[in-house]
C-alpha positions as CSV (number, residue, x, y, z in Angstrom):
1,X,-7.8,15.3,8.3
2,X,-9.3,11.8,7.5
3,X,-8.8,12.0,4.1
4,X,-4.8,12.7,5.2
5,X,-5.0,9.1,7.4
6,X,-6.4,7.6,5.0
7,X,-3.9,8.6,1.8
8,X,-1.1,7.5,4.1
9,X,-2.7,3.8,4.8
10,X,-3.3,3.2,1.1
11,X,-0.1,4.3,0.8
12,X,1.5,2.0,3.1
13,X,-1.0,-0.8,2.1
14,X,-0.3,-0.2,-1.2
15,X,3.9,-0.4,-0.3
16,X,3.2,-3.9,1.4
17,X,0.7,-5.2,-1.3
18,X,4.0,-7.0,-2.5
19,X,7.1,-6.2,-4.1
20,X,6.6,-8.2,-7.5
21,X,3.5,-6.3,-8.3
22,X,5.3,-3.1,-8.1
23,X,8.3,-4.1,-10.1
24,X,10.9,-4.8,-7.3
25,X,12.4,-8.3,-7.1
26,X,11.9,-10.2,-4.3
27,X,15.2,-10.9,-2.6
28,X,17.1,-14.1,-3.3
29,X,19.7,-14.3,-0.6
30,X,19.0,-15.2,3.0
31,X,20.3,-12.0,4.2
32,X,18.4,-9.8,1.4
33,X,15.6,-11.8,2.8
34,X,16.0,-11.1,6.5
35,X,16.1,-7.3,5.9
36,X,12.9,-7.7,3.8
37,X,11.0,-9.3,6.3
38,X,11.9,-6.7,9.0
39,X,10.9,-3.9,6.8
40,X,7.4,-5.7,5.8
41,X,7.3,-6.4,9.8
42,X,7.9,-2.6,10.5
43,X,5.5,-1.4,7.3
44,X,2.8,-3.3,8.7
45,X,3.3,-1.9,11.8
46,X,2.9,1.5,10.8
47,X,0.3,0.2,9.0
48,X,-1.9,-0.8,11.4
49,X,-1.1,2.2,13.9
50,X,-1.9,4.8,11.1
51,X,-5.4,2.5,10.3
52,X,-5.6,2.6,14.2
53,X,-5.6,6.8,14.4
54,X,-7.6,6.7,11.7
55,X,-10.2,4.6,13.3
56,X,-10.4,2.4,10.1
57,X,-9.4,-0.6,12.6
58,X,-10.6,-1.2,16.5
59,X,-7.9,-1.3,19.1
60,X,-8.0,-5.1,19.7
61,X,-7.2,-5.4,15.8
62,X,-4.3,-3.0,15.9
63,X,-3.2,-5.1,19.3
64,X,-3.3,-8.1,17.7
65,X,-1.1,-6.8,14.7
66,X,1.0,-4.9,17.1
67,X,1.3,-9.0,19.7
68,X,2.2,-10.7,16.2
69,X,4.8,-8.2,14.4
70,X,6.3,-8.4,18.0
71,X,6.9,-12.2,17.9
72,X,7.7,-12.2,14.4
73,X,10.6,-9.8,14.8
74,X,11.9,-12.4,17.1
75,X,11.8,-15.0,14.8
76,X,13.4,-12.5,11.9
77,X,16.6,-11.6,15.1
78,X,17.0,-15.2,15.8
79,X,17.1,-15.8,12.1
80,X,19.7,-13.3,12.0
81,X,21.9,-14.9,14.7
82,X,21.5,-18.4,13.3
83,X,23.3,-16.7,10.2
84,X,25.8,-15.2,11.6
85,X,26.5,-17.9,13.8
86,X,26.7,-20.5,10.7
87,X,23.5,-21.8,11.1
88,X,22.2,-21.5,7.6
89,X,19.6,-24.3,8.0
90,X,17.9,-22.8,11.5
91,X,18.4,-18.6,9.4
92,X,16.4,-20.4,6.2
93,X,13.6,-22.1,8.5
94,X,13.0,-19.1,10.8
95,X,12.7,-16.9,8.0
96,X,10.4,-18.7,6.1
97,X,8.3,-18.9,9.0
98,X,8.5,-15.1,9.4
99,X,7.6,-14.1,6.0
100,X,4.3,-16.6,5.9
101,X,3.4,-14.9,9.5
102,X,3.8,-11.3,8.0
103,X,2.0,-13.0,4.7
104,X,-1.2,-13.9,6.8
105,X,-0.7,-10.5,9.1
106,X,-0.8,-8.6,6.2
107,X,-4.1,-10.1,4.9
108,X,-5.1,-9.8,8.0
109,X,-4.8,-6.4,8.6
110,X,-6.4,-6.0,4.7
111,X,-9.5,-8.0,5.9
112,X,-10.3,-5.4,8.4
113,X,-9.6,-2.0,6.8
114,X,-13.0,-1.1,4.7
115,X,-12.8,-1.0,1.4
């Protein structure tokens, strides 16, 4: 059963480990970008809870992933709205903040998983 938990979060690790390395492009438009970042803020939300029932992470870690993905998909919303209330400028800042959150949560969450 471990071995199970643990072959899905490599899985999912490996999934959020970045898109270039696996051969995907990154997205160029702000909307492809926007979508990305609320799939890497979901991933690493499943992430952490299937690290969490694994008990390769304490509960305070998977919390603190859990507090942060939160906030960040309200920066990734607001993004949205900016956009398609013609607020280009606002979309491109919020999102660039979101992906650099999700950047550091996902090394984060890499830091505490044993290797």
């Amino acid at each position: 059963m471990k071995i199970r938990h643990f072959a899905a979060l490599a899985t999912a690790l490996m999934v959020l480990s970045g898109c270039a390395s696996m051969g995907l492009v990154q997205p160029k438009s702000l909307e492809d970008r926007i979508v990305y970042a609320a799939g890497i803020n979901a991933g690493l939300r499943n992430a952490a809870a299937n690290s969490l029932n694994a008990h390769l992470i304490t509960s305070s870690d998977g919390e603190y992933v859990l507090n942060v993905s939160d906030q960040t998909r309200t920066l990734i919303d607001s993004s949205r709205v900016a956009l398609s209330s013609g607020d280009p400028k606002t979309a491109e800042g919020r999102i660039v903040l979101a992906l650099n959150i999700l950047d550091q949560l996902q090394a984060y969450l890499n830091s505490k998983v044993p290797k």
